[in-house]
C-alpha positions in Angstrom: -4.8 36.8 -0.6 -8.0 35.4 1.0 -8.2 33.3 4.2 -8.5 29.9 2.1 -4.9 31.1 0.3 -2.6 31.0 3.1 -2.1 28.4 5.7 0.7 27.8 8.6 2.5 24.9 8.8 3.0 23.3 12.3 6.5 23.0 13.7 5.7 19.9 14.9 3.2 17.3 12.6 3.7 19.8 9.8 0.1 19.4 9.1 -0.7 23.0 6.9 -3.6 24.6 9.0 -5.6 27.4 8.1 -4.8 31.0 9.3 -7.2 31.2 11.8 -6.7 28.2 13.5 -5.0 29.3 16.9 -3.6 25.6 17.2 -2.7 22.4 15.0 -5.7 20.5 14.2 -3.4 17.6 13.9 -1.4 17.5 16.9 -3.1 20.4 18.8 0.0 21.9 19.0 0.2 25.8 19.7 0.5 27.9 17.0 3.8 29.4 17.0 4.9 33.5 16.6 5.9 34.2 13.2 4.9 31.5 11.5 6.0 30.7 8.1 2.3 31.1 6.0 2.4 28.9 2.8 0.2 29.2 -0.2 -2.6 26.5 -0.5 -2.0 24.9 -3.8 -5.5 23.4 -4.0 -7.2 27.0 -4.4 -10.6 26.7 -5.9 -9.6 28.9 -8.3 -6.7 26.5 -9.6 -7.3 25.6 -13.6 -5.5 22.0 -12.8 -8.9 20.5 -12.1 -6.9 16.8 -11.7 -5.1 18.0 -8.7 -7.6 20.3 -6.7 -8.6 19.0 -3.3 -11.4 20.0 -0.9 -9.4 20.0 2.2 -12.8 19.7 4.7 -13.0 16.0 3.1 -15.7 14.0 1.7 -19.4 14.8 2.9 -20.1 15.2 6.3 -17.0 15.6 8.1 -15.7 11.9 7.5 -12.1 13.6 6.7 -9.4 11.1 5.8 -6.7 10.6 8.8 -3.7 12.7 7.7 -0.5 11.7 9.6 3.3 11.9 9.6 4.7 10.3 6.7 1.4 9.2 5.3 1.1 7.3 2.1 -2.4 8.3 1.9 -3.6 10.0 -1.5 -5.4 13.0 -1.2 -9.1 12.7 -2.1 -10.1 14.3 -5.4 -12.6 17.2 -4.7 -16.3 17.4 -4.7 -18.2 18.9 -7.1 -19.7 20.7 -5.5 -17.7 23.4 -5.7 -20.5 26.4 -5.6 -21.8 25.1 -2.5 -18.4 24.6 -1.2 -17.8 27.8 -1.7 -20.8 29.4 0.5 -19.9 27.7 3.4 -18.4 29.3 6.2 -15.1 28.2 8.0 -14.7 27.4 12.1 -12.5 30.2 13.7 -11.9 27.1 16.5 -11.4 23.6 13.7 -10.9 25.4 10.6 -13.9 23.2 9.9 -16.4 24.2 6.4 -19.8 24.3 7.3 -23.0 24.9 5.3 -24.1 28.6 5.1 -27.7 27.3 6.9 -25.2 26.3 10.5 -25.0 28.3 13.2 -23.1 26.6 15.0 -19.9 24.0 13.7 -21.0 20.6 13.1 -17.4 19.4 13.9 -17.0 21.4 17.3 -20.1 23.0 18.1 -18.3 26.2 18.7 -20.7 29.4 17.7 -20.5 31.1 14.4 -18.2 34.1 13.9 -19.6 36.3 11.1 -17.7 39.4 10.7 -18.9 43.4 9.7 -18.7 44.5 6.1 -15.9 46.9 6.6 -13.7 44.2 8.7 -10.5 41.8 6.4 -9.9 38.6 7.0 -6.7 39.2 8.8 -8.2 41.3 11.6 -11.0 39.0 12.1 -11.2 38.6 16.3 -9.3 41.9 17.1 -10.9 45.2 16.1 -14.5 44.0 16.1 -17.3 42.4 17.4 -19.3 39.9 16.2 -22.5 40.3 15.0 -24.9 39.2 17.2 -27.7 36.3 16.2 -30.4 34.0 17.9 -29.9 30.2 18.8 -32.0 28.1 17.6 -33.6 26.2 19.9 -34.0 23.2 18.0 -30.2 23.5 17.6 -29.8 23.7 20.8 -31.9 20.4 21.5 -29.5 18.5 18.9 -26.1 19.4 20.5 -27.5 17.9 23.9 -28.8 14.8 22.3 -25.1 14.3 20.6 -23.9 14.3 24.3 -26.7 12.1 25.6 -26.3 9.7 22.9 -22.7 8.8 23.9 -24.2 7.4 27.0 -26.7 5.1 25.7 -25.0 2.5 24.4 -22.1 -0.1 25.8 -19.6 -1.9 23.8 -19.5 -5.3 24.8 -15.8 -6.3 24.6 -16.0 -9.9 23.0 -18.2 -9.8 20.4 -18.3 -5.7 19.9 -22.5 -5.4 19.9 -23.8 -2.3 21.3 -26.0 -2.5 24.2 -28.3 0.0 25.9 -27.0 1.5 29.4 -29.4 -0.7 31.2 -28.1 -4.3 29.8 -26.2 -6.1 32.5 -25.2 -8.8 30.1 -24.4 -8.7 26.1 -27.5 -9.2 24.5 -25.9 -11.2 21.8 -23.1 -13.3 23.8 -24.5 -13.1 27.3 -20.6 -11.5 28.4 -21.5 -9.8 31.6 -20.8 -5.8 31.4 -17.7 -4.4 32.4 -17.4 -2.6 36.0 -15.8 0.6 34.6 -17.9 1.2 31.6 -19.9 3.6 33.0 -17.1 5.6 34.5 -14.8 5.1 30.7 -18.4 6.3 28.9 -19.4 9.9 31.2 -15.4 10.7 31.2 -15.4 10.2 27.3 -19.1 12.3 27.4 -17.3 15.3 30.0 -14.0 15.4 27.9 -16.1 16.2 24.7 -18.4 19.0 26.8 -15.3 20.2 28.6 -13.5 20.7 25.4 -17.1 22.6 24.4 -17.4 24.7 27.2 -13.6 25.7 27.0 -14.2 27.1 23.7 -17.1 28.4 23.8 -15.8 30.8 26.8 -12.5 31.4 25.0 -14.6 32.9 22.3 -16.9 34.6 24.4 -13.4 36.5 26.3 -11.8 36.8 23.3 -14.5 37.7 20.6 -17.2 39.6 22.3 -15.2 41.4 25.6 -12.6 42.8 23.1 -14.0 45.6 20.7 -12.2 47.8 18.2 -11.5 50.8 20.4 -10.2 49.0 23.6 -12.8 49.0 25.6 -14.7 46.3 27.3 -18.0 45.6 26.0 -20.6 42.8 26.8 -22.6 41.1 24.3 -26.5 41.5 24.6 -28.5 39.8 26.9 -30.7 37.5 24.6 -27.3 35.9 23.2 -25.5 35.6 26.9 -28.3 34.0 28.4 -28.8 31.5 25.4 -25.0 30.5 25.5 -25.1 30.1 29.3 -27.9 28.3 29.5 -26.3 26.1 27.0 -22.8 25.5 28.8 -25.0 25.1 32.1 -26.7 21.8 30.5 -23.0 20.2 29.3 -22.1 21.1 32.5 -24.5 19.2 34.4 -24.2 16.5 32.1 -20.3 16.3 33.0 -21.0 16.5 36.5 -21.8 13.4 37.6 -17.7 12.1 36.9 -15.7 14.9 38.4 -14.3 18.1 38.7 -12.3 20.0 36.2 -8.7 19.3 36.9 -9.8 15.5 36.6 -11.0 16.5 32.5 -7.9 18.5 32.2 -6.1 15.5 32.9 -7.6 12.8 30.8 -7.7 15.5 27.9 -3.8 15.2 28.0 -4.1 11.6 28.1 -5.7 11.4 24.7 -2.5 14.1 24.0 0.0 11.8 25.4 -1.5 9.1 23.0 -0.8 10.3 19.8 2.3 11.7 20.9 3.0 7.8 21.3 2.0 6.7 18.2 4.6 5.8 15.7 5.0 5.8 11.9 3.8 2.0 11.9 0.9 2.9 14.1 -0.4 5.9 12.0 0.0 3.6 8.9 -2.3 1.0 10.3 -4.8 3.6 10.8 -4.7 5.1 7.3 -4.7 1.4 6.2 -8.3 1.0 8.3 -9.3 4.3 6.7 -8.4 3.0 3.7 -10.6 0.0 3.8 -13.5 2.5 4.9 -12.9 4.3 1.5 -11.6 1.7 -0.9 -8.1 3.1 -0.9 -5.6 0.0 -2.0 -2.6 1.9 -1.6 -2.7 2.8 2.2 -3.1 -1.0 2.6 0.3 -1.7 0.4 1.9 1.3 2.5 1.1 -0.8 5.4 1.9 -4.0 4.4 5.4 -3.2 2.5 6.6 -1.3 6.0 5.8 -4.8 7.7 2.9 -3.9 9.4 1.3 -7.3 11.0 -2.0 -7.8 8.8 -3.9 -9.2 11.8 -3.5 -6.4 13.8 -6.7 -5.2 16.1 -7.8 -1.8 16.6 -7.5 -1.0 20.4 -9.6 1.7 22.8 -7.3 4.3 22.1 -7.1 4.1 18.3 -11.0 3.7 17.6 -11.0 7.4 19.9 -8.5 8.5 17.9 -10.4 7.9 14.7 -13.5 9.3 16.2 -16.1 7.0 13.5 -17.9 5.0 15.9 -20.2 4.1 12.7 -16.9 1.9 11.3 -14.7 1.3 13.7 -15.3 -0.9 16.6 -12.4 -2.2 19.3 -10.9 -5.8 18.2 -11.5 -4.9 14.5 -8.7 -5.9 11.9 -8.8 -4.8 8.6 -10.5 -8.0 7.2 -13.2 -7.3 9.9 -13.2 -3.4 7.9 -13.3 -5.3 4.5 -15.9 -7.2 5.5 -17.9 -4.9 7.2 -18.0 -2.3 3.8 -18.2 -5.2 1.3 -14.4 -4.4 -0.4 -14.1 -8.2 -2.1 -11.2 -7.1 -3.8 -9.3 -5.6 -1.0 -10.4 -9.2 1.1 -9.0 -11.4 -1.2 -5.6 -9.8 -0.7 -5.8 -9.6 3.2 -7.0 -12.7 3.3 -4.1 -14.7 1.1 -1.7 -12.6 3.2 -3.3 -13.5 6.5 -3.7 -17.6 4.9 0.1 -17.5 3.8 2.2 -15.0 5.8 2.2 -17.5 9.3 2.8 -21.0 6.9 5.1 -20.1 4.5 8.7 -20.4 4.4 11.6 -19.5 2.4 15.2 -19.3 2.1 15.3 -16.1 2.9 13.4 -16.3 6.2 15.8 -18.9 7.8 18.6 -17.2 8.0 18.3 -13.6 8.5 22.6 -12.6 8.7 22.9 -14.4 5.5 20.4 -12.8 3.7 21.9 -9.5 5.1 25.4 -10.0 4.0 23.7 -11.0 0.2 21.6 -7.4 0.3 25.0 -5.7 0.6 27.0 -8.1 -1.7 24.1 -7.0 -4.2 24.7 -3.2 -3.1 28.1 -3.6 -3.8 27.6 -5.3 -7.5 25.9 -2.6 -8.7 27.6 0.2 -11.0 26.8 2.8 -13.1 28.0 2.8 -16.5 30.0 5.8 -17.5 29.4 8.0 -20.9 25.8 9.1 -22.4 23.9 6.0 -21.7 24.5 6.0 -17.8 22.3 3.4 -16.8 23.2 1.0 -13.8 23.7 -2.5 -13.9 25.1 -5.8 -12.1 28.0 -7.4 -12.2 27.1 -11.0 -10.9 25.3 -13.6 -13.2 23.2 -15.5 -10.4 20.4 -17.5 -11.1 17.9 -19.5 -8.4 17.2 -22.8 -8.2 15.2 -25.4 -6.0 18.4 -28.0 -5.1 18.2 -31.8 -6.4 18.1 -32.4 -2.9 14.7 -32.3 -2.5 14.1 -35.2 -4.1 15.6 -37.4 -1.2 13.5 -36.4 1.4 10.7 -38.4 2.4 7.4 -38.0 0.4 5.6 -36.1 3.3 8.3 -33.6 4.1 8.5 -32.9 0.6 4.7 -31.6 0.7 5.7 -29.5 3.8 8.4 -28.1 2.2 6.7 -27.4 -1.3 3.5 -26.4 1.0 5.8 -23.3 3.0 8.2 -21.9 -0.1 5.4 -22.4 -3.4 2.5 -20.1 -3.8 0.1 -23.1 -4.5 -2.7 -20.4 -5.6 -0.2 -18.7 -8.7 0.5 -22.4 -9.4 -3.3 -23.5 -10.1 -3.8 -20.5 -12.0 -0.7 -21.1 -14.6 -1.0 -24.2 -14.9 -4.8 -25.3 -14.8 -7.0 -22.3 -14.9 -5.4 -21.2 -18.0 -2.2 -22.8 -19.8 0.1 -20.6 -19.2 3.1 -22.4 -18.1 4.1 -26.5 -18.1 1.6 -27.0 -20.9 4.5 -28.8 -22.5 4.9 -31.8 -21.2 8.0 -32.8 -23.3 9.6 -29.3 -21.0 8.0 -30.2 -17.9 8.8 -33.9 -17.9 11.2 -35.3 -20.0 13.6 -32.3 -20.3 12.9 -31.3 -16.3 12.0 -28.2 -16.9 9.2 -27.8 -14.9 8.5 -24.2 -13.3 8.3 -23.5 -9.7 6.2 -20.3 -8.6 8.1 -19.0 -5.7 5.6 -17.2 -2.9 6.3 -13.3 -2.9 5.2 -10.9 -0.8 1.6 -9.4 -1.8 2.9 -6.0 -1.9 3.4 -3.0 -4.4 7.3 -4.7 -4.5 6.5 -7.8 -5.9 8.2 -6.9 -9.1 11.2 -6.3 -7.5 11.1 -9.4 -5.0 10.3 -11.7 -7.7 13.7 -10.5 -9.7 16.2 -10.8 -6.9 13.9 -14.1 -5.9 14.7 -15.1 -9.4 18.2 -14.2 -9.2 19.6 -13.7 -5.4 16.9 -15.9 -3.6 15.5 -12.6 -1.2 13.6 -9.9 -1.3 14.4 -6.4 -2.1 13.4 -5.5 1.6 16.2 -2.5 1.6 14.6 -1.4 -1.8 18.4 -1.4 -3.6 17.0 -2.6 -6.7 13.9 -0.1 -7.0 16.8 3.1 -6.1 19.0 1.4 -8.5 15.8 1.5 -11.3 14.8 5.0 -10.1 18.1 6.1 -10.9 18.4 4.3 -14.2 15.6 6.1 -15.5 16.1 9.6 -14.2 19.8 9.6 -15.7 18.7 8.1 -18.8 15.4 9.1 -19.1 16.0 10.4 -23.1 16.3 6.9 -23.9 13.9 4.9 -22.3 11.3 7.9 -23.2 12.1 7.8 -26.5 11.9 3.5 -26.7 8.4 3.8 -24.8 6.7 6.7 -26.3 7.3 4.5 -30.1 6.2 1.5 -28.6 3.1 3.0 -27.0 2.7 4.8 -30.5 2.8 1.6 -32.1 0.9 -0.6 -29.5 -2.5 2.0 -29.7 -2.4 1.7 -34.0 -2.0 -2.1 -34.2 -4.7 -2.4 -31.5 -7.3 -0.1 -33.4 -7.2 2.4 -30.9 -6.9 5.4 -33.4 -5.4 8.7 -31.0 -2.3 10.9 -30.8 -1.5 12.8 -28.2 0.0 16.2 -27.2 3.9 16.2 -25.9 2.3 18.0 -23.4 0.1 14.4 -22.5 2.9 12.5 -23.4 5.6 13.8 -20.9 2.8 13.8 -17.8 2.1 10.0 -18.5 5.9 9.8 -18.4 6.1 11.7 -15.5 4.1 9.3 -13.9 6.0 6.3 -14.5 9.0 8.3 -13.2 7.0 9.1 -9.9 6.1 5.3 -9.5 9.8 4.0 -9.2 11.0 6.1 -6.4 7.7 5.4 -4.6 8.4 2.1 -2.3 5.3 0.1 -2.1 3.8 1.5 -5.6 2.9 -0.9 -8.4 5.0 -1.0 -11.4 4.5 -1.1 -15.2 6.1 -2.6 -18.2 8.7 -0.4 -18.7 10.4 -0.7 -14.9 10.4 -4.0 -16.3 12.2 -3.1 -19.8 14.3 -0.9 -17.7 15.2 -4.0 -15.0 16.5 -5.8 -17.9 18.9 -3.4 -18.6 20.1 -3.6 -14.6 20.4 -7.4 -15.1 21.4 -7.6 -18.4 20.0 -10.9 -19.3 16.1 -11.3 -20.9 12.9 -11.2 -18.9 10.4 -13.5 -19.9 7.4 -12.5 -18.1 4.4 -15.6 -18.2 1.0 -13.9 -17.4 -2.3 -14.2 -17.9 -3.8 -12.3 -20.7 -6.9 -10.1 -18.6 -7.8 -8.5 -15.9 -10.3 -9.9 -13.6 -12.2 -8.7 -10.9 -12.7 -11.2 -7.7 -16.1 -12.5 -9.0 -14.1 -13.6 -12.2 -15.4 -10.9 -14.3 -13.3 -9.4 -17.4 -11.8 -5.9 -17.1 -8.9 -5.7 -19.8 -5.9 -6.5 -21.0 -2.9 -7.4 -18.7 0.3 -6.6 -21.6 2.1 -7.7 -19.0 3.5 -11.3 -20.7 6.2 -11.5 -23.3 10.0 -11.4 -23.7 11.7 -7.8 -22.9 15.5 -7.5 -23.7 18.5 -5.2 -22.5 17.6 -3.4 -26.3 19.8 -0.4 -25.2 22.8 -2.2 -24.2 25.4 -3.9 -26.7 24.8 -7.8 -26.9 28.8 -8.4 -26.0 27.7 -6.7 -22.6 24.7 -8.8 -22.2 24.4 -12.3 -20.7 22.1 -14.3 -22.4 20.5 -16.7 -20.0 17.1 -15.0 -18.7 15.0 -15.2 -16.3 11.7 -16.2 -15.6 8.5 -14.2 -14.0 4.8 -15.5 -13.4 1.7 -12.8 -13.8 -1.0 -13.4 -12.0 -4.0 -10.1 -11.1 -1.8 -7.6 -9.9 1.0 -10.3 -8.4 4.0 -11.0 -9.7 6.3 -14.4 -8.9 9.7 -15.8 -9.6 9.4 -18.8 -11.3 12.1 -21.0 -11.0 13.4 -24.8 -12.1 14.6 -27.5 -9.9 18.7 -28.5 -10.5 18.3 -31.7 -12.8 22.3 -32.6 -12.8 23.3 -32.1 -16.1 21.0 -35.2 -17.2 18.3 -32.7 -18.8 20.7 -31.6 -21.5 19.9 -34.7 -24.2 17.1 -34.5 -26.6 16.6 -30.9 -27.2 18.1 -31.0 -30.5 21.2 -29.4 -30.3 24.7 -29.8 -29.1 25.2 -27.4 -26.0 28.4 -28.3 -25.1 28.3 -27.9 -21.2 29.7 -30.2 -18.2 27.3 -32.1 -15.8 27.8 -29.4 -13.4 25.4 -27.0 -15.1 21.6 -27.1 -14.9 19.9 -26.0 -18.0 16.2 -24.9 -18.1 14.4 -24.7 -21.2 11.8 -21.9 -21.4 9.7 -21.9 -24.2 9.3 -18.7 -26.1 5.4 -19.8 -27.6 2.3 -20.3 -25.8 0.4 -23.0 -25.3 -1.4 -22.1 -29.2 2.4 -22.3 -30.3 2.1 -18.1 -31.2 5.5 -16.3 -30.8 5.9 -14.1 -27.2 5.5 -10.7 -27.7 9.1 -8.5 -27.8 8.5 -5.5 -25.6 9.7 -1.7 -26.7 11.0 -2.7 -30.1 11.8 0.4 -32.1 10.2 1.2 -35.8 13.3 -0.3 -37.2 13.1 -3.9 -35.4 9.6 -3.8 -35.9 8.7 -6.8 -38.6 6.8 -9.9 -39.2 7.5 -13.5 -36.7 10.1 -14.5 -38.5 12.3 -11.0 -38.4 11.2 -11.6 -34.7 12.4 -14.7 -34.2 16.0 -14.0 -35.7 16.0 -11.1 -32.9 15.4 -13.6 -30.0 18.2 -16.4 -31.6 20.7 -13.0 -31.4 20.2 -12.0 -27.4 19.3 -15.9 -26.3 20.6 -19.3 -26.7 17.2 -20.4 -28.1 16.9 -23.9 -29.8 14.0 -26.1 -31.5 13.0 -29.1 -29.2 11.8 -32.8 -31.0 8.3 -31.7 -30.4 8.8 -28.5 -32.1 9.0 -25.6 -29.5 11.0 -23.2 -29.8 13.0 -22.4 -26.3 15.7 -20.3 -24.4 18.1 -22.0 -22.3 18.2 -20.6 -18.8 21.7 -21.9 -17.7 22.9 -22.1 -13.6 26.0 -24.0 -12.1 26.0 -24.7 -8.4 30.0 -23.9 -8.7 29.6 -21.1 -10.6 26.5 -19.4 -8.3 27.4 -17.1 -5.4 28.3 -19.3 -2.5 26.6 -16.6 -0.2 23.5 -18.1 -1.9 24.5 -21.6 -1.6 25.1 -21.5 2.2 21.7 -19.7 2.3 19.9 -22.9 0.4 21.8 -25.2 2.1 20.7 -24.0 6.4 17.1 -24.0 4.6 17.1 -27.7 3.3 18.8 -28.1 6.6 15.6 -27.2 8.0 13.8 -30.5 6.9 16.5 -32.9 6.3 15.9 -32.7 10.3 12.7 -33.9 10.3 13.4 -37.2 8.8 14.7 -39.3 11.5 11.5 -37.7 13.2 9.2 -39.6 10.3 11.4 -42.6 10.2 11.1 -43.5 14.0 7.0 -43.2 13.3 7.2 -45.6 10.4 9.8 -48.4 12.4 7.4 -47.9 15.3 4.8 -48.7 13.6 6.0 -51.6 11.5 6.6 -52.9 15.3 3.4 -52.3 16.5 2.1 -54.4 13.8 4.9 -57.5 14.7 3.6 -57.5 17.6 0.1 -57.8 16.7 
């Protein structure tokens, strides 16, 4: 197996290094004896061109920052590949240079180049390298990259670059730091220290070693060249101290990412991410909590060793900003805008909110026999309380201001009529949606549900295990329902194509890997498949296209319509649903205000139900007055609107209002809900039924201020 095959795995990062690498390039960790040797699955030679990887990174050494637990994706590989293949690989880095290098560009340790007759195994201990000239323009390069370090100064406010000389910011006028001259020449004599190090490691090791035992010197022309070369770094270095001083700020940089945790490496994959327009290290971050307006310090920028993109005091909006990623900056700004205002039921009491993650743990079950999907035993459905409405006009704003997403809001309701275009729903029958603010996050699905339902997020990810689950163990059935609807979707759409099995299990494959990933964004069937969990309806309310953050049209959403518990006998099922807004990649609970019982005359039926019980009307058309669409129906249940329409009457309570829209009723009882949830609702409202005295003491003072005028 050639060098490129084989790698050893460290016992401590487990970052898989190449063979000859004598220590982790990760952690810098030695290289243990008897190290387990893996075999690289990204071999060049690999026929799965979809999965191969050029582990040196993208051009030019930029490598993406590979840490424990890393949610990065790997990059897909250059192609390049012939070129790739001619390059030769640092004995020190294990970095891959062009052929043209004689020295690496990464650590500027000499070329190795071996004899004809020597493997790749033995490389270093039965022979000596081949000797060849330095270049001396090469030679003038490596000092410059040392003397460059030197001439700038980072000013610490405003992050310009000065020239050595400046006294003062050029841009701000901030005077220079004291130490910056000292920070810069240690930072200049680690880097030459490291140089020198290795450079006489390899000299010891690679040219005083031959293949019969014997000690041997290299020739003179290459001795004096590389001595003359450590002598300049040298004198460069000399000006800050002597060597044990290197040695020890070479462990501090050690003793720094041995401090770094799991949050901090994910902050730094999220700034690379930014760098190279990868979304999903940004969700990794956020969905593990990570504070969005986090800076980059000293030790962090060294760490990721890119002066060109990162800079001290940088967030990741600074990164977005810098690199022009719109897209990425319209999410970090609405989390940045939002996260600090907003408040929800949720937030305010965080032992509550516990005790309702494990009475949700506890609900669910798996049902036994061949269709062993899980499911929930509590019907609980989320409602703003009545309450609301005797609060004062301004602490009604704040409280609408802190628990509605105001943006989702304008975009269903006025950019496009997508929900409360009915105003005999949303006014005279109070059913008038809510869009709950969710967490901008690869879990928004599954927050908006158990927002929907429970009031909370799925922070402990229960529901996404629970829907990872459900598919694995009945994966023959929700394959076969989404493999005819997909069939069915690309025919009635023109899209004329079949695919392999072959195709059609790795697209399945897929959508298994997204629900056990947490932070990864989900498709229509996790939804098809959380219906089955709930069993009760989803009606999803999206919009209908893709667009990019200048507004431009990418494709079709297919996210909005109605998806039923198909799999599940209608005996088992409830059939009160829920309600989910769509909005670019978001999703949000949308939810009704309690409206007493008085909201059940004139919708042209008899429902039978006490004042206790709050029912919603959703409608089940569009603003055009076209029928939802009903996701994953089989061949059989296939048909025209009105075959359609007699399914929805079977798993809903639908009805015909006097203006003619045809609606589900989404029924909730305070009595009836989980009191868990109640108590929860009730310390929220709490919350601002407190600041009313507050604005009633402003208005009597002021109506005495003007007696007294």
């Amino acid at each position: 197996m050639s060098e490129r095959g084989i790698k050893w795995a460290c016992e401590y990062c487990t970052y898989e290094n190449w063979p000859s690498a004598i220590k982790c390039t990760m952690c810098r960790a030695q290289r243990p004896s008897g190290t387990i040797i893996t075999e690289d699955p990204f071999k060049s030679g690999s026929s799965d061109v979809g999965r191969d990887w050029d582990p040196s990174g993208t051009e030019g050494g930029s490598s993406p920052l590979i840490c424990p637990d890393s949610s990065a994706r790997p990059r897909v590989k250059s192609s390049y590949t012939v070129e790739n293949a001619n390059k030769w690989s640092c004995h020190m880095c294990t970095y891959l240079n062009w052929p043209r290098a004689i020295r690496c560009t990464q650590c500027l340790s000499q070329r190795r180049t071996r004899s004809p007759t020597e493997s790749p195994q033995s490389s270093g201990s039965g022979s000596r390298p081949v000797p060849f000239s330095v270049d001396p323009c090469e030679e003038y390069n490596d000092r410059n990259k040392l003397n460059t370090r030197t001439q700038h100064w980072t000013c610490s406010v405003c992050t310009y670059e000065n020239w050595a000389k400046a006294r003062k910011c050029v841009v701000c006028d901030h005077p220079r730091p004291n130490n910056i001259e000292a920070i810069e020449l240690a930072e200049t004599e680690e880097a030459s220290s490291l140089i020198n190090e290795q450079d006489r490691t390899r000299w010891r090791g690679g040219s005083c070693s031959g293949g019969n035992g014997q000690r041997r010197s290299p020739p003179i022309p290459q001795r004096d060249s590389e001595m003359n070369m450590d002598f300049q770094r040298i004198e460069l270095a000399g000006a800050v101290g002597s060597k044990e001083e290197l040695e020890v700020d070479f462990k501090k940089l050690k003793q720094i990412k041995n401090r770094m945790k799991k949050t901090d490496w994910l902050f730094l994959n999220a700034c690379v991410g930014v760098v190279e327009g990868d979304l999903a290290a940004i969700e990794a971050y956020k969905s593990s909590g990570g504070d969005i307006a986090r800076q980059l310090t000293a030790d962090e920028v060294r760490l990721l060793n890119r002066p060109s993109a990162f800079d001290v005091g940088y967030t990741l909006v600074h990164l977005a900003i810098r690199f022009q990623r719109q897209d990425m900056l319209a999410i970090l700004l609405t989390e940045v805008s939002q996260h600090a205002a907003k408040c929800i039921p949720a937030m305010v009491c965080p032992e509550l909110t516990e005790q309702i993650r494990r009475e949700i743990a506890a609900s669910l079950h798996q049902r036994k026999g061949d269709f062993a999907c899980y499911f929930l035993t509590d019907l609980v459905t989320f409602t703003l309380p009545a309450d609301i409405e005797d609060l004062p006009p301004t602490v009604q704003e704040k409280l609408f201001d802190e628990v509605l997403d105001r943006d989702v809001q304008k975009e269903l309701e006025e950019e496009s009529p997508i929900i409360n275009w009915s105003l005999e729903l949303a006014t005279r029958l109070d059913s008038r949606l809510y869009a709950l603010w969710n967490r901008t996050a690869g879990d928004c699905l599954l927050d908006s549900v158990l927002q929907a339902t429970w009031g909370i997020y799925d922070k402990d990810s229960v529901l996404r295990k629970a829907l990872h689950d459900s598919l694995h163990d009945c994966s023959h059935w929700f394959y076969t329902r989404w493999k005819e609807w997909e069939s069915w979707y690309s025919q009635s759409f023109g899209l004329h194509f079949s695919l392999r099995e072959e195709q059609w299990q790795e697209d399945w494959a897929f959508i298994l890997s997204l629900a056990s990933q947490p932070g990864a964004s989900l498709e229509q069937t996790h939804i098809f498949v959380l219906a089955h969990i709930l069993r009760r309806p989803i009606i999803v309310y999206g919009v209908k296209y893709y667009k990019s953050f200048r507004g431009e049209t990418l494709g079709y959403t297919r996210f909005q319509g109605v998806y039923l518990p198909l799999l599940w006998e209608q005996s088992f099922c409830w059939k009160s649903p829920i309600a989910l807004g769509y909005t670019r990649g978001h999703f949000s609970a949308l939810v009704a205000m309690e409206n007493d019982g008085y909201g059940n005359r004139g919708a042209g039926a008899n429902l039978n139900t006490d004042d206790d019980v709050t029912v919603t009307f959703l409608p089940l058309v569009d603003s055009e007055r076209k029928l939802l669409h009903i996701h994953f129906l089989s061949a059989q249940e296939l048909g025209n609107e009105e075959q359609q329409e007699k399914l929805l009457r079977e798993w809903l309570d639908c009805c015909v209002t006097e203006g003619g829209v045809l609606v589900a009723m989404q029924k909730s009882s305070r009595r009836r809900n989980h009191p868990l949830v109640t108590q929860m609702v009730e310390k929220w409202l709490d919350r601002y039924r407190q600041i009313r005295p507050c604005t009633s003491l402003s208005d009597g003072e002021e109506d005495e201020d003007e007696e007294d005028e």
